[in-house]
C-alpha positions in Angstrom: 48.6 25.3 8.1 51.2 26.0 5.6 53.2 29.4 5.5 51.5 29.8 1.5 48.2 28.9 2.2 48.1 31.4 5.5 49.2 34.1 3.4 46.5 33.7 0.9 43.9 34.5 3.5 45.4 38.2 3.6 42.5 40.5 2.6 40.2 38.2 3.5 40.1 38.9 7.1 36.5 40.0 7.1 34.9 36.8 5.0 32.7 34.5 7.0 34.9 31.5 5.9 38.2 33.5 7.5 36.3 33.8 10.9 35.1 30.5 11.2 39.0 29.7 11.2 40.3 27.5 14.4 44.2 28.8 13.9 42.9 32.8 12.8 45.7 34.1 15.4 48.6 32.1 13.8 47.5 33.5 10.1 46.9 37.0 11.4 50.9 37.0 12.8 51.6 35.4 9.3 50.1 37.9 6.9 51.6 41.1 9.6 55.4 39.9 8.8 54.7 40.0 5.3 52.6 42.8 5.7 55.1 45.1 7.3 58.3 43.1 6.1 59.0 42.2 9.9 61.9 40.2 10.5 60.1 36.7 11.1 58.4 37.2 7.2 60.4 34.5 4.7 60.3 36.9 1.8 62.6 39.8 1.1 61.5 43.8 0.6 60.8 45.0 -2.6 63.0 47.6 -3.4 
């Protein structure tokens, strides 16, 4: 699954669609390094 299209499943995590997902443990890491701005995320922190 693309990076983009994981991300857009953040807040979503509780939709029937979401946990009929095959790959739910790759898009859960995903969202969490956005999330918390780890250091595997591909965006940069807001200031």
């Amino acid at each position: 699954m693309d990076y983009y299209t994981a991300m857009s499943w953040g807040g979503l995590e509780s939709s029937d669609a979401y946990k009929k997902l095959p790959n739910k443990t790759a898009i859960e890491k995903i969202i969490k390094n956005e999330r918390y701005a780890r250091s595997d995320a591909k965006s940069t922190k807001c200031p």
